[in-house]
BAMARMAR-635863 format. One record per residue (C-alpha): x, y, z. Coordinates in steps of 0.2 Angstrom, whole numbers, plus 2048, in hexadecimal, padded with zeros to 3 digits. Example, Ala and Ser with C-alpha at 12.3 -4.5 7.8 and 13.67 -1.06 7.14 Angstrom:
83E7EA827/8447FB824/
//
This chain:
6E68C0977/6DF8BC965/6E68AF95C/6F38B2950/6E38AB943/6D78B6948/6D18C5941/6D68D494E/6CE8DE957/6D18EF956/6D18F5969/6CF907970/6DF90C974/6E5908961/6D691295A/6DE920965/6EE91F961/6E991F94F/6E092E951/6EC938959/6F993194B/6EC939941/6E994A947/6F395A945/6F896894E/6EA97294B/6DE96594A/6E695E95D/6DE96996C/6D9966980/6C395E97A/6CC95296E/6D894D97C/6CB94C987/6C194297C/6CE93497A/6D093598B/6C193398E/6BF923981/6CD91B98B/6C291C99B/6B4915996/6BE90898C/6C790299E/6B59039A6/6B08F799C/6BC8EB99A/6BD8EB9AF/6AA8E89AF/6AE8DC9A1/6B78D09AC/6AF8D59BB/6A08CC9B4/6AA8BD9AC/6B08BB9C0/69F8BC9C5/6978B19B8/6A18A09BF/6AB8A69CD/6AB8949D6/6B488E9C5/6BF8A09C7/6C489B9DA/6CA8899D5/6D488F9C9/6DA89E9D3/6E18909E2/6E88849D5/6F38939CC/6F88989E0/6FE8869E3/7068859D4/7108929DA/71488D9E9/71A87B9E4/7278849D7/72D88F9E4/73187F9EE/7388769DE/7448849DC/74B8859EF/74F8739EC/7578749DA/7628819E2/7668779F2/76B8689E7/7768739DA/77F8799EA/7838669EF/7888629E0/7918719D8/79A87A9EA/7AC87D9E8/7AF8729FA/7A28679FD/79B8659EC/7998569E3/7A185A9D1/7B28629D7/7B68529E1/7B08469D3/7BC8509C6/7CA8509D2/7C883E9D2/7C983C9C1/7D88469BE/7E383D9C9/7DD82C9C0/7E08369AF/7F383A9B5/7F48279BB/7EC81F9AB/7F882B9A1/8078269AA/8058149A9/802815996/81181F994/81B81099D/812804990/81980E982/82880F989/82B7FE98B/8217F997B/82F805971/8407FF97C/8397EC977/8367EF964/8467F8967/8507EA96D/8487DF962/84F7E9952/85E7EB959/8637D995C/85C7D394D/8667E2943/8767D994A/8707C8945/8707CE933/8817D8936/8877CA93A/8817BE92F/8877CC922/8987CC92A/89A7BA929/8937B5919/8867AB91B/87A7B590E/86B7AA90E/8677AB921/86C7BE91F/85C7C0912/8507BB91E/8577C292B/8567D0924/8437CE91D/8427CC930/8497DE936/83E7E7928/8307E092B/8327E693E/8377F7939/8267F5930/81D7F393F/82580094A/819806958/814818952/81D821960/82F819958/82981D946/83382E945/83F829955/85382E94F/85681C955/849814949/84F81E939/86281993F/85D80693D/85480892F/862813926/86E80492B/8647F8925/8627FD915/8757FE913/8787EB91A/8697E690E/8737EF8FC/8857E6904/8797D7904/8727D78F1/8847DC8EE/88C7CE8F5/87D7C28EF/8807C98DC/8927C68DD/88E7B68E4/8837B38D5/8917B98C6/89C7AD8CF/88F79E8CE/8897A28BB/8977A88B1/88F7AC89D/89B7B0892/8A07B087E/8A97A3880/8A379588E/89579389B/89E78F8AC/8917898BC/8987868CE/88A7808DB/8937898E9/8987978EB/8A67A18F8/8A47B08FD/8AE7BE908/8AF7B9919/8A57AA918/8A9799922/8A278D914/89B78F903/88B7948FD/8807878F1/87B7918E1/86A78C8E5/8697968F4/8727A68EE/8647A68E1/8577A38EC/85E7B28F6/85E7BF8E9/84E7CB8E8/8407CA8DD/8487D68D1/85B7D28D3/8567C18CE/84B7C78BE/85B7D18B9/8637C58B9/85C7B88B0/8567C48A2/8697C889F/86D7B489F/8607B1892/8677BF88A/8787B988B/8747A7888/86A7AA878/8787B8870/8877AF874/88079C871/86F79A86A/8727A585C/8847A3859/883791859/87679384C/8817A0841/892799842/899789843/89D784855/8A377685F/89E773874/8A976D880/8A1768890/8AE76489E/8AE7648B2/8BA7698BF/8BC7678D0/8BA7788DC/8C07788ED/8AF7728F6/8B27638EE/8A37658E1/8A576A8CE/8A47788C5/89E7758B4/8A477C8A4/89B77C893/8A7783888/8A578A875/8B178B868/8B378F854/8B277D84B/8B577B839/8AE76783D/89E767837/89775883F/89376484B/88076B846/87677A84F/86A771854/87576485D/87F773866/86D77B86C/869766872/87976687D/87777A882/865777889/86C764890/87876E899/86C77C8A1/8607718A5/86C7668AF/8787728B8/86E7818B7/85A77E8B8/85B7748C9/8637838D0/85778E8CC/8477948D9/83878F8DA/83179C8D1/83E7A08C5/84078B8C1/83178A8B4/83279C8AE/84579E8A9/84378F89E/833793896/83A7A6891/84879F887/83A79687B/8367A7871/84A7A986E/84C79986C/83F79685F/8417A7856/8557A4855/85179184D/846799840/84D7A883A/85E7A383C/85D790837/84D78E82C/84979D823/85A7A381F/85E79181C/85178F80E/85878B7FE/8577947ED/8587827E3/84C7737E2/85B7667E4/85F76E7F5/84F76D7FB/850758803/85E75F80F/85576C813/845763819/853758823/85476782C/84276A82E/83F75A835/84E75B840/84876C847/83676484B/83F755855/849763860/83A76E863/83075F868/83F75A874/847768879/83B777879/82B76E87E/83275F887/83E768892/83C778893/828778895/822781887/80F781881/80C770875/80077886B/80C788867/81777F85D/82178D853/82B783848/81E775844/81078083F/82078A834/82677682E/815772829/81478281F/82677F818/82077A805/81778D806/82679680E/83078D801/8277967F4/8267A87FA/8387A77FC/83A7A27EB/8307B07E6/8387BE7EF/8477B97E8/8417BA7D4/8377CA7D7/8477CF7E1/8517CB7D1/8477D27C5/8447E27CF/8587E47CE/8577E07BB/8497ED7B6/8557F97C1/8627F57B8/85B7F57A8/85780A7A8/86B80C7A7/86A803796/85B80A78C/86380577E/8677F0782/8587E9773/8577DA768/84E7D9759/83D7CF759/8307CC74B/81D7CE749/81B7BF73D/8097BE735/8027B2728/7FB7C071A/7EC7B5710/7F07BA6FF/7E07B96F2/7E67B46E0/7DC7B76D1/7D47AB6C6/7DE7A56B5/7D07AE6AC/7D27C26AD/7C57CB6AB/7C67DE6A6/7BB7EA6AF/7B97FB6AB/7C68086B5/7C280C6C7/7C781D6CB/7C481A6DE/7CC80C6DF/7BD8026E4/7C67F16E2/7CF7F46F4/7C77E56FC/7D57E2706/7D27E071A/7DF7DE729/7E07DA73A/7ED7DC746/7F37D7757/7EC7E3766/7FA7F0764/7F57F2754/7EC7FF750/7E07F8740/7CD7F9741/7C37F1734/7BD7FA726/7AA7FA726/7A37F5717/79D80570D/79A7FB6FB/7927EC701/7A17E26F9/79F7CF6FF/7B37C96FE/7B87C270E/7C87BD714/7D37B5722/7E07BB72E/7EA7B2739/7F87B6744/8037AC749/8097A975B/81C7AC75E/8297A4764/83A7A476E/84979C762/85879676C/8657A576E/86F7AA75E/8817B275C/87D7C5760/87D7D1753/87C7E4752/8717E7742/8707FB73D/862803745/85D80B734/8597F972E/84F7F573D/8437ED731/8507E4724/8477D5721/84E7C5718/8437B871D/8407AC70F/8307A170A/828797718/815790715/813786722/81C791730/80E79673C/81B79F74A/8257AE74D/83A7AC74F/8427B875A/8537BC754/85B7BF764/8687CC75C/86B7DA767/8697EC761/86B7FD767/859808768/85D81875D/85C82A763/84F83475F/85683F752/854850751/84885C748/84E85D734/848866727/84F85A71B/84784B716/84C83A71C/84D82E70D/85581F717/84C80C715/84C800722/8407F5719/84B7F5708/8477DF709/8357D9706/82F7D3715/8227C470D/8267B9701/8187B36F3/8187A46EB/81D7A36DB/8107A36C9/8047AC6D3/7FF7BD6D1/8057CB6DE/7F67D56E6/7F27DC6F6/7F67D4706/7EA7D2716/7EC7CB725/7E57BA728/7D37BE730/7C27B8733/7B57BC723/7B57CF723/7A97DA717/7B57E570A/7BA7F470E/7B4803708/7BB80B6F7/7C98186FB/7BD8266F5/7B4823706/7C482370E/7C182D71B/7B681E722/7C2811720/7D080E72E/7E380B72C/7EA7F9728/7F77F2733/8007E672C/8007EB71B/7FD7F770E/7F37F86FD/7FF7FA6EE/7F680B6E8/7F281C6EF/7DE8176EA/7E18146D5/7E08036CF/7F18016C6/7EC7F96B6/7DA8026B6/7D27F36B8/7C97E96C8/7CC7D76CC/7C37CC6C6/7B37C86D0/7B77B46CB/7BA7A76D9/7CE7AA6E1/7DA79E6E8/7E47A36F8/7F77A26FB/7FE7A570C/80C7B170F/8177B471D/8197C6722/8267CA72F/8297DA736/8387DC742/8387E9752/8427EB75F/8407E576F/84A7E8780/8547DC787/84D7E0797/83D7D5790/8477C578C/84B7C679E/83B7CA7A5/8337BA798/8427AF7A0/83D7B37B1/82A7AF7AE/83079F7A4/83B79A7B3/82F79D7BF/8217937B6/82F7857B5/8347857C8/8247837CC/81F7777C0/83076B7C7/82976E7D8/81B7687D5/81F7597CD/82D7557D9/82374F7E7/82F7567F3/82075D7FB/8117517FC/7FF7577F5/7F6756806/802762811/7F976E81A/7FE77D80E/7EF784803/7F77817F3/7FE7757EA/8117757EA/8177807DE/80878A7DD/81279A7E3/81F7997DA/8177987CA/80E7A67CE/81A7B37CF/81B7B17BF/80C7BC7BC/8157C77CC/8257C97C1/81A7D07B3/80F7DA7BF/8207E17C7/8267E77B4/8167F07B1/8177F97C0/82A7FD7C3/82F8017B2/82580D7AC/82B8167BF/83C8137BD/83D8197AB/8308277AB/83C8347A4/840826794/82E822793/82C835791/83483677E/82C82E76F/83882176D/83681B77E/82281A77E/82380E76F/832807774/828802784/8197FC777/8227F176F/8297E977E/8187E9787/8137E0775/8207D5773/81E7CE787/80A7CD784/8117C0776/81C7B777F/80F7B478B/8057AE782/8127A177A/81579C78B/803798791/802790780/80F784784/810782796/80177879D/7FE7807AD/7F27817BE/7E378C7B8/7E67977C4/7F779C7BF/7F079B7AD/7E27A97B0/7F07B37B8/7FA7B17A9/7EC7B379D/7E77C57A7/7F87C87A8/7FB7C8796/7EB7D2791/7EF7DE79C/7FF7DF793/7F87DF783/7ED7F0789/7FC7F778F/8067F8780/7F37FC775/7F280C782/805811781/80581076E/7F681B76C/7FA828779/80C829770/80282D761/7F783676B/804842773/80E846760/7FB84B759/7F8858768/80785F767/806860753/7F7868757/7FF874762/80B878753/7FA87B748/7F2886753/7FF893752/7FA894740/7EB89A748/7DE89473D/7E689772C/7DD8A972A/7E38B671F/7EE8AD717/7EF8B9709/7F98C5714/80B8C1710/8128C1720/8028B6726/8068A9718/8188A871D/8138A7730/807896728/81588F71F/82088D72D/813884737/81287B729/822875726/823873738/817867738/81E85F72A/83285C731/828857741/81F84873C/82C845731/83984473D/82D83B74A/82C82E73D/83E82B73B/83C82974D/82F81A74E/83681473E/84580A746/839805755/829801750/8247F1745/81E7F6733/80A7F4733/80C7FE746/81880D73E/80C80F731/7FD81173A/80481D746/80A82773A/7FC827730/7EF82B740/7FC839744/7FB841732/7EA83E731/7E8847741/7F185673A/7E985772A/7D8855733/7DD86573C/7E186D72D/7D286A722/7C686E731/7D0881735/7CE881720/7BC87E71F/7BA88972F/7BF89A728/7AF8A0720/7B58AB712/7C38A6707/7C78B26FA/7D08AD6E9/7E28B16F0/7E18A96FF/7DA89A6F8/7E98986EE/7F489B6FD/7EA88E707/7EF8816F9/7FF8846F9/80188070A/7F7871709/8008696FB/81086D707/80B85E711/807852700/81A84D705/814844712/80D836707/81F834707/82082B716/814820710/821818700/82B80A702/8318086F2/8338156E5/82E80B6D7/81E8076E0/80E8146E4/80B81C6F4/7FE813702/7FA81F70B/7E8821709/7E880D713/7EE816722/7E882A720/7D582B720/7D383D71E/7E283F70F/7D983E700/7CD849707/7DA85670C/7E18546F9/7D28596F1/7CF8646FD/7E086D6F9/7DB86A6E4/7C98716E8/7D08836F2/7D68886DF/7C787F6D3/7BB8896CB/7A78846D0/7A88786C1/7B586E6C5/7AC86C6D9/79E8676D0/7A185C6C4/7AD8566D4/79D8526DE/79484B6D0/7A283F6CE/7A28396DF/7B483F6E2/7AD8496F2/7A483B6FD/7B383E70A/7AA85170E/79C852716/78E85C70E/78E86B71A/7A086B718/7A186E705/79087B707/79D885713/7AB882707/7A18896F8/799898702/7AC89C706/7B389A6F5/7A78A16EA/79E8B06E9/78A8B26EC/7868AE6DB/7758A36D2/7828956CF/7878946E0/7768946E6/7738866D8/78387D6DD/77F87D6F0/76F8766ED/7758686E1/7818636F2/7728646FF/76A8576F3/77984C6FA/7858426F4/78283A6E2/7808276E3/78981E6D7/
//
């Protein structure tokens, strides 16, 4: 055979068979049988002569082979006769050797079997026997009352039925004892928690202890110790958590809230022991203090009650009452025990001190709390700090209820001052005469106000070199006066009379009522409230223009450049921009006089409250301080009195942002923005008194400081946004005038003039509204920045219309000369000119811009060439001309004269 890895030989019979695969049934006939047949022969022929020769080539090698194959044969013949003789030994039915040996074993099987079941049998009815005698050892320990053995005993039973052999596991008998024993177990618990509720009896009105106990069917008593002892794991947790539950609601606490009185007391039982009784009642004595009723509660547990206790309830019943314990002494002793007066506060540390001893006694010493978790030490040596906060919950508290309360009473004010020092400049003995100003060119006044003031300093267009001072001077608080309830149309009566020397504000403390906001009118209001004069000059000196006390200050800028030059705000020039008598002040050396300039303005009276409050605070903290009640070097991080004097800059915070919430729909109104100014003011001032006069810590005093400025800011941003908010809705009322176009249509003027006149009973009655609210240099320049807001308006929708015919131009004037009666609001006396080119930049640009809308090209330019014009700027007259005048030579020529610019003079 070849091998598998061998190339094979293709034999004879294969070629055959292939061929005769091959052929077909006319190719197949009897020569090509014969000639495979043939094949095959010869093929056999030679593979016979093949091995024939093989055989003959090494036949001794041939026999050898040939007698070992015939022995091998012969030897496993004989190997098979005796395999099968041996499987007849072993495997015959009757004489064999297996069948016996198995026989054999089955009967040691059924034996082995039998005797096991007899083990098992005896193993069960002794386990059995075993349950059942110790089941009626607790029965009758049960029955008889003797519960501590019965515990064990029972321990005993369930730990056998634990170990049950596995053939009783499921047994009826087994789940009977089982079933039985867990009744005789709850009887037990029951009997040992009725035992217990007998032994420790908690109630509201006494603790009662007996240290034995009877129970049903018992021959002699059992000790409270061992009922105890007897209860389970979580009977015995229940328990105690409902007695310190009980201990620490009906005594801890109560004897820390109410006045109480203990009564301890013994009795004899019938054992001849003692039951012990710690009785509580009410007690009007008051020698009788907490922390001596918690001494003699805890002397009385730990005596009767502790010793009682097990092993491994005995430290950790006592340590679970300290958190109570503690939390009860500071929350129900010393925090709500801390005082609201300094005079109080020596008892109080008595108390402190007290506490400290009983915590180190009682809650350390006997009942085993942690020393370095010393709850009410670490809160004693921190007592100066707690102190403090206290103190200033309860100002912020207080003030929080007045700012609440104030809303209800918008209209509670008193009547407060802004008192400068106006530096009056007297001309020399010698006058000199100068020739006539038109322009008003001797305006070398210059003011300064305080930060709700509006007044910018004018920069210094002519180059003039006069300076002057300003000083304000610092108000303060007068002692309270007789209240009053002046008119709130004479908001601003004044009747102050000649003071030099006086360098601070008085706060008349009259209470007023803050007037409504009156109601559009078409009317106008002539009423005074500034009939007095509010400064008073020295006598034999000449009267001129006041100024505010300032630093040296270039000039102002003539009123022809007005439009550059920013309101004044605590006074006004005489004029409306001419020199009375035609003639400048002499340019001579001056001497100064000093004037004092009050200006009275409402105030709330929530503010007096709120300055009390800081004031208070500030002095608290200051007597605290200086008490020495509370040394230096205590472990807080402050000094004493730190805390409290800072929440004087919290009451301050706490008004800034509460009352703007709580009277946001006030606020909302006109009045009530101002009104709100002026208090802001009029608190910034008073702080600042106060840090003037009270000699502080820094750190309160930069508090105070920040706190003022802030306040300061505030009432600046409320003031402007109030003026703000009344110039865009002005603006609103001009834009339906929608530019001031075609005003030659009739029905288009008429549509004008009521915007107009709108805008005129608007700002009208807004200033009737601030006029009783405001101070006087204040009312004045928001007036005049809303008017000079509206005019501004005006004059740009004027100069924007590009082509103003001859009719139109006419109309245009009159409505502008519509709002010349606002220069009324600008008068304070009849006999006196109007000021209100001081406190309306862009007004005599809108007057000549009214007189120019109807003037010929000769008047404009003789105009210009005079100078009268420098308020316009040059591409505004070049559009004003191309929509005045036709497209002429002299238009041309007069244009170009104005792109030359302005003539200097």
């Amino acid at each position: 055979m070849t091998p598998s890895h061998l190339p094979r030989q293709v034999d004879v019979s294969s070629q055959i068979l292939s061929k005769l695969d091959s052929a077909t049934f006319q190719s197949l006939d009897s020569t090509v049988a014969s000639s495979w047949r043939a094949e095959l022969d010869e093929s056999i022929r030679l593979t016979k002569k093949r091995i024939h020769d093989r055989v003959h080539a090494n036949l001794p090698a041939f026999e050898a082979q040939l007698a070992s194959a015939r022995s091998a044969q012969q030897r496993l013949q004989g190997l098979a006769n005796d395999v099968d003789a041996l499987n007849h030994a072993v495997s015959d039915p009757e004489t064999g050797l297996t069948p016996a040996l198995l026989a054999a074993l089955r009967k040691h099987q059924a034996l082995a079997q039998a005797s096991l079941n007899a083990d098992v049998l005896h193993a069960s009815l002794s386990h059995l026997s075993e349950c059942k005698t110790q089941l009626e050892n607790v029965q009758h320990l049960v029955d008889s009352g003797d519960l501590p053995a019965a515990v064990p005993a029972s321990a005993q039973l369930a730990q056998l039925l634990d170990t049950t052999p596995r053939p009783l596991g499921q047994a009826t008998v087994t789940s009977d004892i089982r079933s039985k024993l867990r009744v005789l177990t709850n009887r037990l618990e029951e009997l040992l928690n009725n035992a217990y509720t007998q032994g420790v009896v908690v109630s509201s009105t006494d603790i009662i202890i007996r240290p034995f106990v009877l129970v049903p069917n018992s021959e002699k008593p059992i000790p409270l110790s061992a009922v105890l002892s007897s209860l389970s794991s979580s009977s015995l947790s229940a328990h105690m958590t409902s007695l310190r539950r009980d201990i620490t609601a009906h005594y801890i606490d109560h004897s820390l809230t109410h006045p109480t009185s203990l009564s301890f007391s013994q009795e004899p039982d019938q054992f001849g022991s003692f039951i012990h009784r710690l009785q509580r009642l009410p007690s009007s004595n008051h020698g009788s203090t907490p922390l001596g009723n918690l001494s003699r509660i805890l002397e009385f547990m730990n005596d009767k009650l502790f010793p009682c206790l097990p092993q491994s309830q005995r430290e950790t019943f006592p340590k679970s009452l300290v958190k109570p314990l503690t939390t009860s002494i500071m929350t129900r002793l010393l925090i709500s025990s801390l005082p609201s007066k300094l005079n109080a506060l020596p008892t109080f540390l008595d108390l402190t001190r007290t506490s400290v001893d009983f915590e180190s006694k009682y809650i350390v010493g006997l009942l085993k709390s942690d020393t370095f978790e010393r709850e009410i030490k670490n809160w004693v040596d921190n007592v100066c700090a707690h102190y403090e906060r206290g103190r200033r919950q309860h100002v912020l508290d207080d003030v929080r209820e007045t700012i609440q309360a104030s809303v209800s009473r918008p209209k509670d004010t008193f009547a407060a001052e802004l008192v400068t020092i106006i530096s009056v400049t007297q001309p020399s003995a010698e006058p000199a005469s100068v020739a006539a100003d038109d322009w008003n060119l001797n305006d070398d006044r210059i003011s300064k106000t305080d930060s709700s003031g509006s007044a910018i300093d004018a920069e210094d267009a002519w180059g003039f070199d006069d300076d002057v001072e300003a000083e304000e001077a610092p108000v303060s608080k007068p002692d309270p006066v007789e209240e009053l309830e002046p008119d709130p149309n004479e908001a601003w009566g004044w009747n102050d009379e000649l003071a030099e020397e006086q360098t601070e504000a008085s706060v008349q403390d009259s209470v007023s009522i803050t007037p409504e906001e009156p109601a559009e009118q078409d009317e106008v209001w002539d009423d005074d409230p500034w009939a007095d004069d509010s400064a008073v000059t020295l006598p034999d000196r000449q009267p001129v223009a006041p100024s505010i006390v300032s630093p040296p200050q270039p000039a102002p800028a003539p009123a022809a450049s007005s439009s550059r030059q920013q309101p004044l705000s605590n006074g006004h020039p005489p004029t409306n921009g001419h020199v009375a008598n035609g003639h400048r002040p002499p340019s001579k050396p001056s001497k100064p006089a000093n004037t004092v300039n009050k200006e009275p303005y409402p105030v709330s009276v929530l503010i007096r409250r709120i300055v009390q409050a800081v004031e208070d605070a500030l002095h608290e903290g200051e007597a605290l301080a200086s008490s020495g009640i509370f040394p230096k070097s205590s472990p807080s991080t402050s000094i004493p009195g730190t805390l409290i004097m800072q929440s004087g800059a919290l009451v301050l915070d706490l008004y800034r942002a509460l009352y703007p919430v709580m009277a946001a729909s006030r606020l909302s109104q006109p009045a009530g923005r101002m009104q709100f100014s002026n208090d802001c003011y009029y608190l910034s001032e008073e702080i600042a008194r106060i840090l003037k006069h009270e000699q502080g810590l820094p750190s309160v005093q930069e508090r105070l400081e920040e706190c003022k400025d802030d306040l300061g800011v505030l009432a600046d941003s409320w003031f402007y946004q109030g003026i703000d908010q009344q110039i865009a809705a002005l603006g609103g009322v001009l834009a339906d005038a929608d530019g001031f176009a075609d005003t030659s249509d009739q029905e288009r003027y008429d549509e004008c003039e009521m915007v107009i006149t709108r805008v005129l009973r608007d700002v009208r009655s807004i200033a009737h509204t601030w006029k009783s609210i405001l101070p006087k240099s204040k009312y004045y320049t928001a007036v005049g920045l809303i008017v000079n807001g509206v005019l501004s308006r005006i004059i740009e929708s004027i100069l924007a219309i590009s082509d103003i015919p001859e009719v139109e131009s006419h109309k245009l004037s009159e409505l502008c000369r519509i709002l010349t009666a606002l220069e009324g609001l600008f008068v304070e006396n009849t006999s006196e000119s109007s000021f209100v080119v001081s406190y309306v930049p862009s007004w005599l640009k809108f007057s000549y811009l009214s007189e120019l809308l109807e003037a010929s090209m000769a008047d404009l330019t003789y105009l210009f060439e005079e100078g009268a014009l420098v308020d316009f700027e040059i591409d505004e007259l070049v559009m004003l001309v191309k929509a005045l005048f036709a497209d002429t030579p002299l238009r041309t020529k007069t244009i170009d004269k104005i792109m030359n610019g302005h003539p200097v003079r």
